[in-house]
C-alpha positions in Angstrom: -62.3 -14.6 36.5 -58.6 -13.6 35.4 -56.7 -10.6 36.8 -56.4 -9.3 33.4 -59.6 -9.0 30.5 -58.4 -9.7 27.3 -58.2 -5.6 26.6 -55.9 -5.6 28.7 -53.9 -8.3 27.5 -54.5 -7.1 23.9 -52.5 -3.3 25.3 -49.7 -4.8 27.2 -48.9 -7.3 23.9 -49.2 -3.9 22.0 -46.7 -2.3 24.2 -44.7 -5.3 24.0 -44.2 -5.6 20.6 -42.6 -2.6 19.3 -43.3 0.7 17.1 -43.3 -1.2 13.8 -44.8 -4.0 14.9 -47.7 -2.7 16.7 -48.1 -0.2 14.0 -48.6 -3.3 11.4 -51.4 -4.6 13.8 -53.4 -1.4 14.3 -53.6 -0.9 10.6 -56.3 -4.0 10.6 -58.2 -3.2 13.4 -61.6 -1.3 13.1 -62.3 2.8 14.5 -64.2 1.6 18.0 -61.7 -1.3 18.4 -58.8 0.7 18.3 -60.1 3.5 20.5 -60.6 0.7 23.3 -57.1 -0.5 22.2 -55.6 2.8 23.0 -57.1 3.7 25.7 -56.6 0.7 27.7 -52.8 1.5 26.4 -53.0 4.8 27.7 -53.5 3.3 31.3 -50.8 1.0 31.1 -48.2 2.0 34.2 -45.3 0.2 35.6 -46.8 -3.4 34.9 -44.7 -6.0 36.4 -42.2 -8.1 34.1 -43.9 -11.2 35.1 -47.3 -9.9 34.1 -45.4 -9.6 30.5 -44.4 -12.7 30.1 -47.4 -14.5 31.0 -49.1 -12.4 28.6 -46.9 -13.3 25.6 -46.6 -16.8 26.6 -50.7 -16.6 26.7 -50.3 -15.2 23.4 -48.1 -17.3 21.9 -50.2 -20.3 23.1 -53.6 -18.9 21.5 -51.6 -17.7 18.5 -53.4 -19.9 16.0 -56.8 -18.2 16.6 -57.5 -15.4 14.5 -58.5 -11.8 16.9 -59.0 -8.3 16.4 -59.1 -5.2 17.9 -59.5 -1.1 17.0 -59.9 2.6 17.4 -62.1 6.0 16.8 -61.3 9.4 16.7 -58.0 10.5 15.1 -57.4 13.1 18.0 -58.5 10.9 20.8 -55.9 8.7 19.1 -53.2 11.2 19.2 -53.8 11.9 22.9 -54.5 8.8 24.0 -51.2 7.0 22.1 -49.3 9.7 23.3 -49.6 9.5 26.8 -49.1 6.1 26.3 -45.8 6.2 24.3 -44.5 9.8 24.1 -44.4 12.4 21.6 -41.5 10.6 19.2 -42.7 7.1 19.4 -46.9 7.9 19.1 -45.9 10.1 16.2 -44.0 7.6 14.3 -47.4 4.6 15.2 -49.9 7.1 14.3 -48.6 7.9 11.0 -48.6 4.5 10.2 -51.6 4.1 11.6 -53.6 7.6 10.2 -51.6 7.3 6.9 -53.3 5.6 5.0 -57.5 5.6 6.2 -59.8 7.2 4.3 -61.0 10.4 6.4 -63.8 10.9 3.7 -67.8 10.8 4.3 -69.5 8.2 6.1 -65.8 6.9 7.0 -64.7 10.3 8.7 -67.7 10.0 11.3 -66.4 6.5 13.0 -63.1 8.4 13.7 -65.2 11.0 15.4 -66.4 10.7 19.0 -70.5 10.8 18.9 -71.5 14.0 20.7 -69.3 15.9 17.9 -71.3 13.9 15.5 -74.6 14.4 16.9 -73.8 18.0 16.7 -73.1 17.7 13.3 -76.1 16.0 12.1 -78.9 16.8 14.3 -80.1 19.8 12.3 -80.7 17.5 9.3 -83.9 15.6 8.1 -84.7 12.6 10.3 -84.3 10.4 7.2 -80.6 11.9 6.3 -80.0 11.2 10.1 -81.5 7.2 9.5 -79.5 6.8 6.3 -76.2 8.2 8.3 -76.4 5.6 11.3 -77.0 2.9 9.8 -73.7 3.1 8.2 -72.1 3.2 11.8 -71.1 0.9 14.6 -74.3 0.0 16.6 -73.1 0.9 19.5 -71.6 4.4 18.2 -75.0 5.2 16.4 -76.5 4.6 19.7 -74.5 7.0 21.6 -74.8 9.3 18.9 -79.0 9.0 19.2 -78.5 9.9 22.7 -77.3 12.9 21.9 -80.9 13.9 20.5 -84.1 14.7 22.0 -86.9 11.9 22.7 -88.4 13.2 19.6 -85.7 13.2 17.1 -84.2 9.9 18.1 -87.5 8.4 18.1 -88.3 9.5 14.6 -85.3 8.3 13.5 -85.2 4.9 15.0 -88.2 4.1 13.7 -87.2 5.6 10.2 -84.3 3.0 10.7 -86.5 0.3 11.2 -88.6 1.1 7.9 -85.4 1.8 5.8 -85.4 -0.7 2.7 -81.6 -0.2 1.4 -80.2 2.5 0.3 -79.5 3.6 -3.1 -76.2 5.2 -4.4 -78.5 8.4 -4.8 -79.4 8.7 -1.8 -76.2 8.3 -0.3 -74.7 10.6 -3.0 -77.1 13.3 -1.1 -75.7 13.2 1.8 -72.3 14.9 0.4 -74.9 18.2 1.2 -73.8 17.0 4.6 -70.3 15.4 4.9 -67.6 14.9 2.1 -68.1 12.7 -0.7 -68.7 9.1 0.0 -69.5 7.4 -3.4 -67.4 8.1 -6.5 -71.0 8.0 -9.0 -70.7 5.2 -10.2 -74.8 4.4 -11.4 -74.1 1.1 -11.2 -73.4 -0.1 -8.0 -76.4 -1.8 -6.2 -78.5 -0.4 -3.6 -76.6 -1.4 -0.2 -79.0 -3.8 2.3 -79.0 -1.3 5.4 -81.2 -0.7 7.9 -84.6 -2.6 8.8 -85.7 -4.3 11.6 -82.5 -6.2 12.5 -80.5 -2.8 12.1 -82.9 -1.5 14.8 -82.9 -4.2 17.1 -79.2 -4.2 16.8 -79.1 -0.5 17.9 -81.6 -0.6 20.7 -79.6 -3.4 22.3 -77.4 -0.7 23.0 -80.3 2.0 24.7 -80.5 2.4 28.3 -83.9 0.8 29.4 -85.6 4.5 29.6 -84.8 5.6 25.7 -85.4 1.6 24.9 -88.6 1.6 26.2 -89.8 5.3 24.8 -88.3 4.1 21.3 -90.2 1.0 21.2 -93.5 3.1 22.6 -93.1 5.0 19.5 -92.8 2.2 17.5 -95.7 0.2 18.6 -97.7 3.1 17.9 -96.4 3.2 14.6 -96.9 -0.6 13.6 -97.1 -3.3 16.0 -96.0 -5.8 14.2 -92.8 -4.1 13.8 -92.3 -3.7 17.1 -93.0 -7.0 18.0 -90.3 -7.9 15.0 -88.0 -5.4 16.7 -88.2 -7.2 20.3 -87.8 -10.8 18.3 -84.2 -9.8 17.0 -83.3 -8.2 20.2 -80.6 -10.2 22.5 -81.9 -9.5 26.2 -80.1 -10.7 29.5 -81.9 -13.6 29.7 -81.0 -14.9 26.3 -77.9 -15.3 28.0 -79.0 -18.5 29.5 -79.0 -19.8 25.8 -75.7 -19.8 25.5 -73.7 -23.2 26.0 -71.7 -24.1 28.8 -68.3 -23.1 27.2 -69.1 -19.8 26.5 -70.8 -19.0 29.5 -67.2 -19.4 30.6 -65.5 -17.7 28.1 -67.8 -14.6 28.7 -66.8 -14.9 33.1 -63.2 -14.6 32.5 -64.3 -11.3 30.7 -66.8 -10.0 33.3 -66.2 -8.0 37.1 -67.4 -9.6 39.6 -68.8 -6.4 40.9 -70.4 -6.1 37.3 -72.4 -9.7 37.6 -73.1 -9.2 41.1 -75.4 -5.8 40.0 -76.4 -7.5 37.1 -78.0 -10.9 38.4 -79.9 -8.9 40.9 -82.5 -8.9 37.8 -81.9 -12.1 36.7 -84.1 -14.9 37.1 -83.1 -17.8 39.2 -82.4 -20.5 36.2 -80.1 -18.1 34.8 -78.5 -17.3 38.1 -78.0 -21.0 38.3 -76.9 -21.5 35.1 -73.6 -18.8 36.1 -73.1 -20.6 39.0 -72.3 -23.8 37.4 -70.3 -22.3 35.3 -67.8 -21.7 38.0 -65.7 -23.1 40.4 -67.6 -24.4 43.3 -65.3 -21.2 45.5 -66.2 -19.3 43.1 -69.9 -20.3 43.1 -70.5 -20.0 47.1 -68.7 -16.5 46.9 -71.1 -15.3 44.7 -73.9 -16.3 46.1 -73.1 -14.8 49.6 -72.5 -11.6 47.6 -75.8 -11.9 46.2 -77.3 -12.6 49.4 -75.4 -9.7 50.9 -76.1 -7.1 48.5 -78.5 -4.6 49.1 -81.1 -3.1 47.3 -79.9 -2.0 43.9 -81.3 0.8 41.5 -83.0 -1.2 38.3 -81.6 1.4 36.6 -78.0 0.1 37.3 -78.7 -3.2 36.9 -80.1 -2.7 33.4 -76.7 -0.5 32.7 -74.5 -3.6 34.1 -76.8 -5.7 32.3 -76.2 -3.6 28.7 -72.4 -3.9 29.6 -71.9 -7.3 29.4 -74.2 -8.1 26.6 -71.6 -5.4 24.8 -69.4 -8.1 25.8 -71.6 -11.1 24.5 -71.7 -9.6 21.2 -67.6 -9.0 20.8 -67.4 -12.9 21.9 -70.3 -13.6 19.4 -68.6 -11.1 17.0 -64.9 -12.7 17.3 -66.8 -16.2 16.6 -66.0 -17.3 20.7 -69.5 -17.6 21.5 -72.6 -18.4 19.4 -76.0 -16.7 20.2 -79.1 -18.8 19.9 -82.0 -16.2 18.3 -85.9 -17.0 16.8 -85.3 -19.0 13.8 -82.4 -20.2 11.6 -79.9 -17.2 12.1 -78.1 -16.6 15.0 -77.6 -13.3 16.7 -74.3 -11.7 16.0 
């Protein structure tokens, strides 16, 4: 476990590098990424020289791996950017930065934070809603369904889960709800969105309650979809399929604090399967924590659990780590 996750290695090379430069990296990095990026930034005080130069020596030894990182709402940005920089020099970044994205449609949503566009939406039909997320991050079209009732964002998972592409026409409707997204051209092919996959994706994101009333709804709807659903889901204990290396990879990124709550729900061949992943100190520490620990809500250990499976899929995302799923395709 390092002092530093690679967020925060990822700010303090930002901070490192200069206006220009940094301003050049940001413009390839994705809404969500960048709002992580900045804030992370934005908490950046007084870090010791030393610290500095390990991370751009760490940097310059990784250098020939490809990485990426981003951000989401163009206020947030502003705030969060200027705090970190001051007025002047987070002016000058985020018009580099701002200049050139398209703030139009579907796009303008990722820059938004999800309660603003859960306000925005939730008056619409379910299927408009469906259409609209599955366009999105998974993770930022599952905050956003948070926002709802049990009802709504039940209807529209499983409207999700039974969406069959989308055609320009459809999308073209939705300009009766945000700007225009699609120029008209009648030839562009129906995009493949949505389905089970899209669903699963999404729910891997749910806290166990919503999960679990979600997927209630679902089975009444069709069991075999739901069963479909819980196939292309990655779970904790998937975790134990990953191989040795990244099992390691994804320790450096995790708190202990974090995998201390979360293997309180773990089964023991996973637990064992962390354990050899670390240094035998690091090992006999962690069990004693274990041990030690007390009784622990299951709702927090499914919330530390959800955490770091955000963090599996970045690894799996960044092509660090490879997820073992059902059948030839792996989980990403």
């Amino acid at each position: 476990m390092t002092e530093n996750t690679g967020l925060q290695k990822a700010a303090i090379l930002m901070l490192a590098m200069g206006e220009s430069e940094a301003a050049e990296v940001m413009k390839f990095l994705g809404p969500r990424e960048v709002l992580k990026l900045g804030a992370s930034m934005a908490t950046m005080k007084n870090v010791p020289h030393e610290e500095v130069v390990s991370t751009l020596e760490n940097f310059r030894d990784m250098v020939a791996a490809a990485s990426t990182v981003g951000l989401d709402s163009d206020e947030y940005i502003r705030q969060v950017l200027t705090k970190a920089l001051g007025d002047d020099k987070a002016s000058v970044l985020l018009s580099r930065i701002l200049g050139g994205k398209d703030a139009s449609g579907i796009e303008s949503l990722k820059w938004m934070d999800s309660q603003s566009v859960a306000e925005l939406i939730r008056n619409e039909h379910p299927q408009i809603i469906a259409t609209i997320l599955v366009h999105l991050e998974r993770d930022q079209a599952c905050e956003i369904l948070s926002h709802f009732t049990d009802r709504l964002r039940n209807d529209v998972v499983l409207r999700i889960a039974t969406l069959d592409g989308v055609q320009p026409a459809a999308l073209r409707e939705l300009n009766d709800v945000l700007t225009k997204l699609l120029s008209g051209n009648e030839n562009i092919k129906k995009s493949s969105l949505g389905g089970v996959r899209t669903a699963a994706e999404i729910l891997n994101f749910m806290s166990g309650e919503q999960e679990s009333s979600v997927m209630d709804n679902i089975k009444n709807y069709d069991n075999d979809m739901a069963q479909k659903i819980m196939d292309e889901m990655f779970v904790f204990d998937n975790v134990i399929d990953i191989d040795d290396r990244g099992i390691q990879l994804l320790l450096r990124e995790v708190q202990s604090e974090m995998l201390i709550v979360a293997l309180k729900g773990a089964s023991q061949e996973l637990r064992e399967k962390i354990f050899k992943n670390m240094s035998a100190r690091a090992s006999e520490m962690m069990r004693e924590d274990l041990e030690s620990k007390g009784p622990v809500r299951l709702s927090e250990v499914e919330s530390q659990q959800k955490q770091i499976l955000q963090i599996v899929r970045r690894l799996a995302d960044e092509g660090q780590i490879v997820l073992g799923g059902k059948g030839e395709d792996s989980f990403v």
